[in-house]
N, CA, C and O atoms as a Maestro MAE file, in Angstrom:
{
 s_m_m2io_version
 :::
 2.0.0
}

f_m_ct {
 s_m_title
 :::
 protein
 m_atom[292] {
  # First column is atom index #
  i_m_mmod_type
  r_m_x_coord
  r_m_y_coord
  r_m_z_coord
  i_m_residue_number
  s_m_chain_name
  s_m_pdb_residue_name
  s_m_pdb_atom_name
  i_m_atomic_number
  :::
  1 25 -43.837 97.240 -134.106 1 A "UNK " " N  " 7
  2 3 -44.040 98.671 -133.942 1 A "UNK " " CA " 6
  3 2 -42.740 99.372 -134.340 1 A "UNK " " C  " 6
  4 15 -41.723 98.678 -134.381 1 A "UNK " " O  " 8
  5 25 -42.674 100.483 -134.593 2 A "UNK " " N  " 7
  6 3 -41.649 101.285 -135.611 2 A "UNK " " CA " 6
  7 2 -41.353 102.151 -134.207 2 A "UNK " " C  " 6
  8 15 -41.906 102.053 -133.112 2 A "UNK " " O  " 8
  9 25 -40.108 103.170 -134.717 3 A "UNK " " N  " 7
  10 3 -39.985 104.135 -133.299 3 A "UNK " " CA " 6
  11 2 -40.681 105.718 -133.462 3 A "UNK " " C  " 6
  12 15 -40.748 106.713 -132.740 3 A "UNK " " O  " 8
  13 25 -41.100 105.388 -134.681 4 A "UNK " " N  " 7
  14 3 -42.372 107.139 -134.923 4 A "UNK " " CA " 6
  15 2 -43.721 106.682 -133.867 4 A "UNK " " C  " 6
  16 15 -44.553 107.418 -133.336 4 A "UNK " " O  " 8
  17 25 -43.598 105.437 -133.809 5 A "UNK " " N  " 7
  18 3 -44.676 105.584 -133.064 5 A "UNK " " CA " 6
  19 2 -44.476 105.154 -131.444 5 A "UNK " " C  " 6
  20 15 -45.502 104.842 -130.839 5 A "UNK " " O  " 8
  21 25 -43.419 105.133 -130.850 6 A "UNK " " N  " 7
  22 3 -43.364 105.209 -129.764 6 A "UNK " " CA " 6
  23 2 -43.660 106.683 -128.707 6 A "UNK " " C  " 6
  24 15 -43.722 107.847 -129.102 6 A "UNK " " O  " 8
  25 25 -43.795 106.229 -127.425 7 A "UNK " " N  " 7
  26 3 -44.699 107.379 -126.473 7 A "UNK " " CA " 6
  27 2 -43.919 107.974 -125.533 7 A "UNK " " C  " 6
  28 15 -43.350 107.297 -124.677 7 A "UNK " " O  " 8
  29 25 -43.820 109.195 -125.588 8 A "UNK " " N  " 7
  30 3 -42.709 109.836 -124.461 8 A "UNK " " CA " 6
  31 2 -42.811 109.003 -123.389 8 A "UNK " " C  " 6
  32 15 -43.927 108.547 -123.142 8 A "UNK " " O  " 8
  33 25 -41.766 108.666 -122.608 9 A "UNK " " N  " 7
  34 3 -41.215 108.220 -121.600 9 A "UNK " " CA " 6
  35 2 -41.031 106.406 -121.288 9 A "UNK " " C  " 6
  36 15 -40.623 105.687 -120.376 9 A "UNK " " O  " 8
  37 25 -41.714 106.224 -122.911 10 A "UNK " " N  " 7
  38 3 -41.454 104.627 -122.729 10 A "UNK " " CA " 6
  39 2 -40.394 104.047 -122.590 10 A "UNK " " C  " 6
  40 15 -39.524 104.657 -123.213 10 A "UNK " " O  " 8
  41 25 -39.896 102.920 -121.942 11 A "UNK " " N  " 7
  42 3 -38.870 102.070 -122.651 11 A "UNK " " CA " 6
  43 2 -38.650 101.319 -123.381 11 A "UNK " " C  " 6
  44 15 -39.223 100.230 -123.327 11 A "UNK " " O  " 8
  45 25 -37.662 101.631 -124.425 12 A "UNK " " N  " 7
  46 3 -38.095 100.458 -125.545 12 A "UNK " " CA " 6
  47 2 -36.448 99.693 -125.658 12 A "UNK " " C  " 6
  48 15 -35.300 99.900 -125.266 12 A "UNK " " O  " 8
  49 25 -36.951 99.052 -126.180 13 A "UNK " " N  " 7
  50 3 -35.560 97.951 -126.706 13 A "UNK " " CA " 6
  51 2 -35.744 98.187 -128.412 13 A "UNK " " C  " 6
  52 15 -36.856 97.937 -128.878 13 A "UNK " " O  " 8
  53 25 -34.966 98.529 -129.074 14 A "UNK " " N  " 7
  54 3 -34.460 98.446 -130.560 14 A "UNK " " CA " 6
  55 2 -34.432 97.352 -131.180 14 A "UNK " " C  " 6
  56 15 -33.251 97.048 -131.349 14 A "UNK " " O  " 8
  57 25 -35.416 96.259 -131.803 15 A "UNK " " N  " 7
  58 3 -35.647 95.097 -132.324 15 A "UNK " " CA " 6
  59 2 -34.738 94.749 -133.691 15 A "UNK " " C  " 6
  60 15 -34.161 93.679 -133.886 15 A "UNK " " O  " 8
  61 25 -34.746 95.791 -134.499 16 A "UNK " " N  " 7
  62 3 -34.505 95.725 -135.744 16 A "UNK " " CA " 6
  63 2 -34.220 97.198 -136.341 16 A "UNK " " C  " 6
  64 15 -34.955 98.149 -136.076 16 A "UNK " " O  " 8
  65 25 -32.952 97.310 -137.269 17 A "UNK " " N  " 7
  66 3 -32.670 98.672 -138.150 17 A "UNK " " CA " 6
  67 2 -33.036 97.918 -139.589 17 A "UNK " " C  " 6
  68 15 -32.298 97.039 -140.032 17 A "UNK " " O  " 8
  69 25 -34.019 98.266 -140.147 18 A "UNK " " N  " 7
  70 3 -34.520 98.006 -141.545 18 A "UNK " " CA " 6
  71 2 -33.449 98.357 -142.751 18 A "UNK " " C  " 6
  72 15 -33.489 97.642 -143.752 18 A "UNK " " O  " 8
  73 25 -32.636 99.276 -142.696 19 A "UNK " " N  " 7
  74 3 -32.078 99.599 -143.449 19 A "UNK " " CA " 6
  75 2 -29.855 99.698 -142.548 19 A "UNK " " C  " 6
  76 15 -29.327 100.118 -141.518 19 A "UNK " " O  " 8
  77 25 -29.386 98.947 -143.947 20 A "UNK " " N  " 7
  78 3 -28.020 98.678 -143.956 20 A "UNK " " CA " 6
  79 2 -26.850 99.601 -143.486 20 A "UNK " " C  " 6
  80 15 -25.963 99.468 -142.643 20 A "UNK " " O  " 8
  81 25 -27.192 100.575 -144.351 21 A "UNK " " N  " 7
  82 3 -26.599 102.098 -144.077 21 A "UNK " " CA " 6
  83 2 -26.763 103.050 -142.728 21 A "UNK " " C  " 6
  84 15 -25.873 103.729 -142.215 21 A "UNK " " O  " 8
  85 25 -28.558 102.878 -142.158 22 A "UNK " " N  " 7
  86 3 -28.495 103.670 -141.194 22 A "UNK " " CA " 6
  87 2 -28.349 102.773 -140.001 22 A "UNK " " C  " 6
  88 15 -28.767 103.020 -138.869 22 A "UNK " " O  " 8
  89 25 -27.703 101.699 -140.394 23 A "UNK " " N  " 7
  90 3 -27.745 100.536 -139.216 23 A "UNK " " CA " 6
  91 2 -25.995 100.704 -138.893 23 A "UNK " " C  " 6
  92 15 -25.515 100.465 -137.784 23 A "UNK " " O  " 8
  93 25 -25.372 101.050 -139.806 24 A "UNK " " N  " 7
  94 3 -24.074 101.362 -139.236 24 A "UNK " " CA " 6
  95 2 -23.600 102.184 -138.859 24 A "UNK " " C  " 6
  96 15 -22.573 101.964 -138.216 24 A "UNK " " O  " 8
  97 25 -24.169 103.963 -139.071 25 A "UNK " " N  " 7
  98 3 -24.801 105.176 -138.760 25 A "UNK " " CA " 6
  99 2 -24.976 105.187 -137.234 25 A "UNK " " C  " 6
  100 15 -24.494 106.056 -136.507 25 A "UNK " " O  " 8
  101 25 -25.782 104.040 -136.774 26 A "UNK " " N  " 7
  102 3 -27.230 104.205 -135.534 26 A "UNK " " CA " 6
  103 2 -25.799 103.584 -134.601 26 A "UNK " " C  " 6
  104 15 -25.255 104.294 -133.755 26 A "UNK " " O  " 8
  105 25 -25.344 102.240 -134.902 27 A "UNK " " N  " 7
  106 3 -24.252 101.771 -134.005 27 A "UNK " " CA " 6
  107 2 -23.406 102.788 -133.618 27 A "UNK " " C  " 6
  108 15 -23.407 103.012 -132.408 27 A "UNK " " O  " 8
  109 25 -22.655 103.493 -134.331 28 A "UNK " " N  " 7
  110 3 -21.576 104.449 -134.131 28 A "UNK " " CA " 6
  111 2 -22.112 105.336 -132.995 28 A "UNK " " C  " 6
  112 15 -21.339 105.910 -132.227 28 A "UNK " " O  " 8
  113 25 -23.389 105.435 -132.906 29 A "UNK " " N  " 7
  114 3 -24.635 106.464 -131.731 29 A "UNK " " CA " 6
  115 2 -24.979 105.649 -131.105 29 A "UNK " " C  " 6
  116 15 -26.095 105.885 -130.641 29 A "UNK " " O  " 8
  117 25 -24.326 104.164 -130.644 30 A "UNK " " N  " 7
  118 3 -24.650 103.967 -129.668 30 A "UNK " " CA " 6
  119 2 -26.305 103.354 -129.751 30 A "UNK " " C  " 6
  120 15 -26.924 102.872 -128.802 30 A "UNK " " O  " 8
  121 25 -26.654 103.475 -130.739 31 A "UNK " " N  " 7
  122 3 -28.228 102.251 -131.179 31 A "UNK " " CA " 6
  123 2 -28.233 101.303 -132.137 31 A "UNK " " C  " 6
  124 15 -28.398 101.444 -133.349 31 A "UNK " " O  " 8
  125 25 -28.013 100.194 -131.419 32 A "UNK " " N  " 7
  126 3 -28.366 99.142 -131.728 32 A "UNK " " CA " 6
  127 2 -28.820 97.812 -131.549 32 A "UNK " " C  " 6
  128 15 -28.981 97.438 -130.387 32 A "UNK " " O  " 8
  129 25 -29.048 97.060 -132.438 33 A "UNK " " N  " 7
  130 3 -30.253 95.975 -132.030 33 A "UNK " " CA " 6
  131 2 -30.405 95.157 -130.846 33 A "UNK " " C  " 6
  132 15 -29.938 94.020 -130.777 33 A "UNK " " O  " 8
  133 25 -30.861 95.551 -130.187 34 A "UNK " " N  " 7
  134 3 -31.096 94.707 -128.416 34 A "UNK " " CA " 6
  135 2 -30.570 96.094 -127.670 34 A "UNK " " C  " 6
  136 15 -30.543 96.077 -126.439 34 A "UNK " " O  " 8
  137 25 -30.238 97.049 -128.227 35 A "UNK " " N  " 7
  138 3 -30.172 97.908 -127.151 35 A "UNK " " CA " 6
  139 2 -31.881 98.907 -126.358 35 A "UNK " " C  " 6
  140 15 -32.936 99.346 -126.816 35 A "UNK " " O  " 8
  141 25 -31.280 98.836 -125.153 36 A "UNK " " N  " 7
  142 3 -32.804 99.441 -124.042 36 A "UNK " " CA " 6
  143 2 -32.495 100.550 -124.280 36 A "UNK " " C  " 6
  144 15 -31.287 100.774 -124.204 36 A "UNK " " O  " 8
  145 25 -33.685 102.064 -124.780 37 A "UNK " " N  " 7
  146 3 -32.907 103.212 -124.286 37 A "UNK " " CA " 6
  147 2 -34.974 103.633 -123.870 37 A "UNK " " C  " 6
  148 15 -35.969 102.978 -123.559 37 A "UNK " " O  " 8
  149 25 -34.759 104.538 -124.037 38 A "UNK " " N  " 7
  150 3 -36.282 105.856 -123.683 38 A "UNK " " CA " 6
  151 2 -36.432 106.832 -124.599 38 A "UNK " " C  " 6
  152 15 -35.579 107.565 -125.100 38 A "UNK " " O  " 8
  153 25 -37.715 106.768 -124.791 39 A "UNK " " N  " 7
  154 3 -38.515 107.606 -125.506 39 A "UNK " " CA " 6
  155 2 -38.297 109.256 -125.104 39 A "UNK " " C  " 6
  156 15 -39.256 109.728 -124.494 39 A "UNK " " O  " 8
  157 25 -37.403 109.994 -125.309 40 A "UNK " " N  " 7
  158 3 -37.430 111.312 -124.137 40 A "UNK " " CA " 6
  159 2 -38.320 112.474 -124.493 40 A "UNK " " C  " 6
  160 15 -38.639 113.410 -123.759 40 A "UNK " " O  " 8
  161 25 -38.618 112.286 -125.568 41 A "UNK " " N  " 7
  162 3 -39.483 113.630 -126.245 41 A "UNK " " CA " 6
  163 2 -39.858 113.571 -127.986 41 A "UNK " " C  " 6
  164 15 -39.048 113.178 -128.826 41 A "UNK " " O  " 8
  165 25 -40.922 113.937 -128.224 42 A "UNK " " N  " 7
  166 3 -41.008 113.718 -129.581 42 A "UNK " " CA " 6
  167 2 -41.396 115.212 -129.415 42 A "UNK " " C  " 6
  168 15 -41.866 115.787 -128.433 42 A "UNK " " O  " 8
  169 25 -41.028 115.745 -130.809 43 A "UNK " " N  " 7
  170 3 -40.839 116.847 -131.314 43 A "UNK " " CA " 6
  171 2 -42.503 117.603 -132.107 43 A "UNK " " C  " 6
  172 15 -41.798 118.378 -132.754 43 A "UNK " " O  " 8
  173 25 -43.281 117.810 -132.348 44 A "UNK " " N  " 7
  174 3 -44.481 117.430 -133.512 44 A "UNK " " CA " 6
  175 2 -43.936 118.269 -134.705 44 A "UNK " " C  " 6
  176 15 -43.432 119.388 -134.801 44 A "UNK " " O  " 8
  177 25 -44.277 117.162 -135.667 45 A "UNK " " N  " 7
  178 3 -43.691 117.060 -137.087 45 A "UNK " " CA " 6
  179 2 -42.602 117.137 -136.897 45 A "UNK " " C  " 6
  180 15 -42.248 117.487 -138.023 45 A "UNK " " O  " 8
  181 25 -41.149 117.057 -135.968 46 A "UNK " " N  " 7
  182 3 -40.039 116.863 -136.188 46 A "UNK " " CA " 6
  183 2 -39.416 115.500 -135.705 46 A "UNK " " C  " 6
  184 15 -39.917 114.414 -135.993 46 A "UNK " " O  " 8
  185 25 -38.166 115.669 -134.868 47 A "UNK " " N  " 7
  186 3 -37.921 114.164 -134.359 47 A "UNK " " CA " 6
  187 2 -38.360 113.817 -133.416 47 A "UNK " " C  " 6
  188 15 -39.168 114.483 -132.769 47 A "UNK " " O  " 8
  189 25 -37.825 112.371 -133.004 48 A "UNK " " N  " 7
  190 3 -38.182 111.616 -131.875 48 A "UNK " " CA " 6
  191 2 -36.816 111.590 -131.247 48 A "UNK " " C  " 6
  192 15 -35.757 111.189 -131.731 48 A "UNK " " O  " 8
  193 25 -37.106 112.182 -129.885 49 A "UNK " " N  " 7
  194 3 -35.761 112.278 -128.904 49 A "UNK " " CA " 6
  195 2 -35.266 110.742 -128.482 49 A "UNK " " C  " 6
  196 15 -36.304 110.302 -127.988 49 A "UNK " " O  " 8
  197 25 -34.367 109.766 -128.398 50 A "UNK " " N  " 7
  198 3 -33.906 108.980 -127.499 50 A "UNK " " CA " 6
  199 2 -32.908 109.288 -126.865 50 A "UNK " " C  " 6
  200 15 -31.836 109.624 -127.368 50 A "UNK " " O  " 8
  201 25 -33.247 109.175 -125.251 51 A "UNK " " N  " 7
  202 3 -32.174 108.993 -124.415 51 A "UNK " " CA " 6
  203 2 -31.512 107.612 -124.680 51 A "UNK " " C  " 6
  204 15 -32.020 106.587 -125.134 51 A "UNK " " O  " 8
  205 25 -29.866 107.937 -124.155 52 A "UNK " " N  " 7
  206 3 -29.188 106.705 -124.268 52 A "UNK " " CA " 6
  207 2 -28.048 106.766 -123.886 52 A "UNK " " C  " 6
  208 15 -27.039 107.202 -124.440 52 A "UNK " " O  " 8
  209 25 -28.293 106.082 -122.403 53 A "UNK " " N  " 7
  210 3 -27.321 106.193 -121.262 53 A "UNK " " CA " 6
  211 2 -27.138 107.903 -121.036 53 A "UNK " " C  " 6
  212 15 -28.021 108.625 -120.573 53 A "UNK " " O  " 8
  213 25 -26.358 108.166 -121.290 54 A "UNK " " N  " 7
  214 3 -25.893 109.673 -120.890 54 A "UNK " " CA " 6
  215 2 -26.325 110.946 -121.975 54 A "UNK " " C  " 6
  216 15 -26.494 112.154 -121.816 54 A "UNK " " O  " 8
  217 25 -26.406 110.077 -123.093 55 A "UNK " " N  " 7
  218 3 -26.981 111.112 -124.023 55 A "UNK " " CA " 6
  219 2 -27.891 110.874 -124.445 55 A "UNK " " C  " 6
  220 15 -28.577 110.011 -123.897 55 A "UNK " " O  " 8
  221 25 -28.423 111.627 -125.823 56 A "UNK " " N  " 7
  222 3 -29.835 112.032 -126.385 56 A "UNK " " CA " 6
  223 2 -29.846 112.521 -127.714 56 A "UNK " " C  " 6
  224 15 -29.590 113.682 -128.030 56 A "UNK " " O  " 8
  225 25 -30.105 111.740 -128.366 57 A "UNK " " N  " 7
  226 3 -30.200 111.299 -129.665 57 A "UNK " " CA " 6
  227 2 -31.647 111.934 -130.583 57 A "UNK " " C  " 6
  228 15 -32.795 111.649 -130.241 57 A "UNK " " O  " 8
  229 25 -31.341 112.769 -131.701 58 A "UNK " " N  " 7
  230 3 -32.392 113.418 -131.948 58 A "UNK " " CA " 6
  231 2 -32.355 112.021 -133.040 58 A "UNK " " C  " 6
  232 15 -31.264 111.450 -133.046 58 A "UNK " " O  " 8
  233 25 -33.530 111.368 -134.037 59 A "UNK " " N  " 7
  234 3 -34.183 110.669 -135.033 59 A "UNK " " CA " 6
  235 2 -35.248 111.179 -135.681 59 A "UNK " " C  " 6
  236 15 -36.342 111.164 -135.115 59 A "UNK " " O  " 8
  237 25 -35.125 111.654 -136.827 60 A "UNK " " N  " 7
  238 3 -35.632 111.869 -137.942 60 A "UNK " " CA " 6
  239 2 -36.768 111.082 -137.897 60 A "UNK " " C  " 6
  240 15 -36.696 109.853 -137.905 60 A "UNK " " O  " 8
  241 25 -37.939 111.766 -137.845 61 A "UNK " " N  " 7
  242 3 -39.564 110.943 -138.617 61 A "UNK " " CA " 6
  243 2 -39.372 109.880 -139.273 61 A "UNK " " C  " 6
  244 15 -39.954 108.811 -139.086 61 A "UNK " " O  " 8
  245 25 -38.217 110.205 -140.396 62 A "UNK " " N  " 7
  246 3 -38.499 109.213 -141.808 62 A "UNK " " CA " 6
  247 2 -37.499 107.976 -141.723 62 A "UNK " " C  " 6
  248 15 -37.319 107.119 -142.588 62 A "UNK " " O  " 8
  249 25 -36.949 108.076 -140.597 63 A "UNK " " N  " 7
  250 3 -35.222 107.267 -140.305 63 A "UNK " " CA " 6
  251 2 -36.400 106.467 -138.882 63 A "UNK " " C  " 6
  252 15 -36.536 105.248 -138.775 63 A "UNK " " O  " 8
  253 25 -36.947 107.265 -138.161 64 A "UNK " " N  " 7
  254 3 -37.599 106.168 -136.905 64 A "UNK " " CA " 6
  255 2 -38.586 104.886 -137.633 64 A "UNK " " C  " 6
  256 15 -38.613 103.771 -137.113 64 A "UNK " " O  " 8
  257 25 -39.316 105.185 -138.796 65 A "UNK " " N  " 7
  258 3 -39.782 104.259 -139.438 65 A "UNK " " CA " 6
  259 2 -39.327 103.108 -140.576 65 A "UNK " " C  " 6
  260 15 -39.823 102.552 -141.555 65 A "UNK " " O  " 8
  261 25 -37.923 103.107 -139.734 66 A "UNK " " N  " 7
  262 3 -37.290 102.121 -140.284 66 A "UNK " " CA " 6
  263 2 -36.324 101.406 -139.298 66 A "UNK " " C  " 6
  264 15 -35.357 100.659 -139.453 66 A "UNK " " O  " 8
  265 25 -37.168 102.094 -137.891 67 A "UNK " " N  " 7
  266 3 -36.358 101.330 -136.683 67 A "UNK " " CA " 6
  267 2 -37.509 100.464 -136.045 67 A "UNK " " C  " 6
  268 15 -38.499 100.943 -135.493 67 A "UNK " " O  " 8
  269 25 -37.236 99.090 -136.201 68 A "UNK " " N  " 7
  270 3 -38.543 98.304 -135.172 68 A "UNK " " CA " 6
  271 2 -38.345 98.372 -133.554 68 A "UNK " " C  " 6
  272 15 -37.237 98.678 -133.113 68 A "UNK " " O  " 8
  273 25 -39.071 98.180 -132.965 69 A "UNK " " N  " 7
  274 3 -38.918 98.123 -131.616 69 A "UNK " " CA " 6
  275 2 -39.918 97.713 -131.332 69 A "UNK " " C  " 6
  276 15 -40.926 97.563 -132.022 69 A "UNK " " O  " 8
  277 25 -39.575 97.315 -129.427 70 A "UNK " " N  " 7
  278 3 -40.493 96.662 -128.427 70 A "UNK " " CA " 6
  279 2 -40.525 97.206 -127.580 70 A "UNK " " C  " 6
  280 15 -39.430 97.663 -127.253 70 A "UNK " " O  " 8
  281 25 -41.379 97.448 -126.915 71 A "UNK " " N  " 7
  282 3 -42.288 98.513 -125.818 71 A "UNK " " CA " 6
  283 2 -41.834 97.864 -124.398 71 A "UNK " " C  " 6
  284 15 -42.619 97.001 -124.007 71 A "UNK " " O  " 8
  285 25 -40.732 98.107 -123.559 72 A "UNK " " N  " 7
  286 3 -40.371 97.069 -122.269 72 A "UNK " " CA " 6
  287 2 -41.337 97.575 -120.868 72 A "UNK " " C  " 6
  288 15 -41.326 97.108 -119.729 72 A "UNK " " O  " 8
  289 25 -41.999 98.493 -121.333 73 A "UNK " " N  " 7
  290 3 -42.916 99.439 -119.595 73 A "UNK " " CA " 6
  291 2 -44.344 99.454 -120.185 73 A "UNK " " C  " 6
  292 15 -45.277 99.923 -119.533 73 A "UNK " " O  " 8
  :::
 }
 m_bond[291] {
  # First column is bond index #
  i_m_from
  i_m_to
  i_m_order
  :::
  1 1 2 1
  2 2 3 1
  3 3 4 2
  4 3 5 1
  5 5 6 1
  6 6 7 1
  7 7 8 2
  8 7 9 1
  9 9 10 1
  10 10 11 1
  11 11 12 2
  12 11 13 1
  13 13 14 1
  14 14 15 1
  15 15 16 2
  16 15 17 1
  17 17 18 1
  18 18 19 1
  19 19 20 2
  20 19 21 1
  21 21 22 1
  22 22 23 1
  23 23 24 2
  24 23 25 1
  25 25 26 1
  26 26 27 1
  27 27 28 2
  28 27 29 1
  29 29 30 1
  30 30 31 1
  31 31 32 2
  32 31 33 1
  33 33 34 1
  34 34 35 1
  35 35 36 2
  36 35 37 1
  37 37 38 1
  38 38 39 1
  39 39 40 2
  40 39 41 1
  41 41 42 1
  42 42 43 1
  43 43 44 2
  44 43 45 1
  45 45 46 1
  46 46 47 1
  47 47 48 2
  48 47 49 1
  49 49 50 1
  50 50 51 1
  51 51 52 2
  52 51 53 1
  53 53 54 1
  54 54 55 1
  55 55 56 2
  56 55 57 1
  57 57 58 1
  58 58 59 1
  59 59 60 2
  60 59 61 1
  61 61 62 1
  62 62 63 1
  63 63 64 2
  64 63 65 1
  65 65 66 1
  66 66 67 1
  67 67 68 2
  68 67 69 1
  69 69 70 1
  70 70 71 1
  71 71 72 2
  72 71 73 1
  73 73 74 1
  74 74 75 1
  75 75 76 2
  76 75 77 1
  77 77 78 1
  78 78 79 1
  79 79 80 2
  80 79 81 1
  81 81 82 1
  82 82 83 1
  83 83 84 2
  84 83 85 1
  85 85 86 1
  86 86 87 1
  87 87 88 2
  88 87 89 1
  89 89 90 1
  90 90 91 1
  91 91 92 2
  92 91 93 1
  93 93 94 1
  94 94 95 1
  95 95 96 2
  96 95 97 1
  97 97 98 1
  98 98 99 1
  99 99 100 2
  100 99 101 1
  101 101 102 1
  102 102 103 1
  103 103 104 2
  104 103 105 1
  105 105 106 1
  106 106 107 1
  107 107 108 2
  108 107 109 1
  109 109 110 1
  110 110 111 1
  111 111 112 2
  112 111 113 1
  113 113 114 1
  114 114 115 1
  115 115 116 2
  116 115 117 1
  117 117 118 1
  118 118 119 1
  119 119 120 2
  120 119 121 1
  121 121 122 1
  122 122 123 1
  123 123 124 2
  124 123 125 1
  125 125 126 1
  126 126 127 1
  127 127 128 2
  128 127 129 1
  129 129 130 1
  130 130 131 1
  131 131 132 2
  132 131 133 1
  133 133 134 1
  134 134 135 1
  135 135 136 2
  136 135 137 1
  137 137 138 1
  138 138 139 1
  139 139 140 2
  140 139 141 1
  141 141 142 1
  142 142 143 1
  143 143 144 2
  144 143 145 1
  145 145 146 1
  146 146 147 1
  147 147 148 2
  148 147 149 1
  149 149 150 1
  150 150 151 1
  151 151 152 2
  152 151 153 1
  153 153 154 1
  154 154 155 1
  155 155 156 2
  156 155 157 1
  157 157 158 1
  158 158 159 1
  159 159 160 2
  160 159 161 1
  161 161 162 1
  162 162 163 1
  163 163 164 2
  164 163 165 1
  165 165 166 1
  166 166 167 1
  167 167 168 2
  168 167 169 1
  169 169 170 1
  170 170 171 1
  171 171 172 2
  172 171 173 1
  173 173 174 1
  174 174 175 1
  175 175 176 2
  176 175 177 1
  177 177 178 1
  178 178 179 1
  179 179 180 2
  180 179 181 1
  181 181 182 1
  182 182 183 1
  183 183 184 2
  184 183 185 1
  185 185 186 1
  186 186 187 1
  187 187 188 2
  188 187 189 1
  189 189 190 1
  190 190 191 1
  191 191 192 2
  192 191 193 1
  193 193 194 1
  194 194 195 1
  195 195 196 2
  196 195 197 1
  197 197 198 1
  198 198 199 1
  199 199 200 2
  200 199 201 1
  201 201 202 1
  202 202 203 1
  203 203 204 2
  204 203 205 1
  205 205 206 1
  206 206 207 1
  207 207 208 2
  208 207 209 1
  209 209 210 1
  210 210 211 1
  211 211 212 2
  212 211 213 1
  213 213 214 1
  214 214 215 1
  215 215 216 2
  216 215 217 1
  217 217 218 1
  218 218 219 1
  219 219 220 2
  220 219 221 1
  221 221 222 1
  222 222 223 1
  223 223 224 2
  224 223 225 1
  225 225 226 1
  226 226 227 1
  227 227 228 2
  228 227 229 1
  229 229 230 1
  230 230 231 1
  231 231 232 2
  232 231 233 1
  233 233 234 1
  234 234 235 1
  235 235 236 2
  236 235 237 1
  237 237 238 1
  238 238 239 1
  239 239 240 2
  240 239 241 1
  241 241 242 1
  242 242 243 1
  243 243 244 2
  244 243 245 1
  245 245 246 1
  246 246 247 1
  247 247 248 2
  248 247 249 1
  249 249 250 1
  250 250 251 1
  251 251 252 2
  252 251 253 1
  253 253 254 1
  254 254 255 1
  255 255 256 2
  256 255 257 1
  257 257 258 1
  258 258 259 1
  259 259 260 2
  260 259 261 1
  261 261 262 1
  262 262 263 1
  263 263 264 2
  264 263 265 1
  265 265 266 1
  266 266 267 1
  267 267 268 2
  268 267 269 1
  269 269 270 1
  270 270 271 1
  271 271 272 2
  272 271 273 1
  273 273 274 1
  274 274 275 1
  275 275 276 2
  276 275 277 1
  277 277 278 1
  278 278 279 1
  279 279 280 2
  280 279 281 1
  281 281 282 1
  282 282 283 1
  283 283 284 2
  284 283 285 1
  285 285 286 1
  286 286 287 1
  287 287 288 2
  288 287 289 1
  289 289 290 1
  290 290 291 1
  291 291 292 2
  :::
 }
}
């Protein structure tokens, strides 16, 4: 499962960054692979909110479908 399609308030764990560039991008923010954060809000037609730890991370539609993840709740 990708993170466009995750559901407000889930928890997910970050499986995989598909792409090289936004994988060193996502670390610097604090996302990356095996990290737990939450689904906090999706936007319609814009981003997908993740909380993470203390902050909150807006993700791009076209950037979440190139993040895999696993559904932990």
């Amino acid at each position: 499962m990708t993170l466009d399609k995750a559901r407000v308030g889930q928890k997910i764990i970050i499986k995989n960054i598909l792409d090289d560039n936004i994988r060193v991008q996502a670390i610097r923010l604090g996302l990356y692979e095996g990290a737990n954060v939450k689904c906090s809000a999706k936007i319609p037609f814009g981003p997908i909110i993740i909380g993470n730890r203390l902050q909150e991370i807006a993700v791009g539609r076209e950037l979440a479908k190139k993040i895999q993840i696993d559904v932990l709740n």
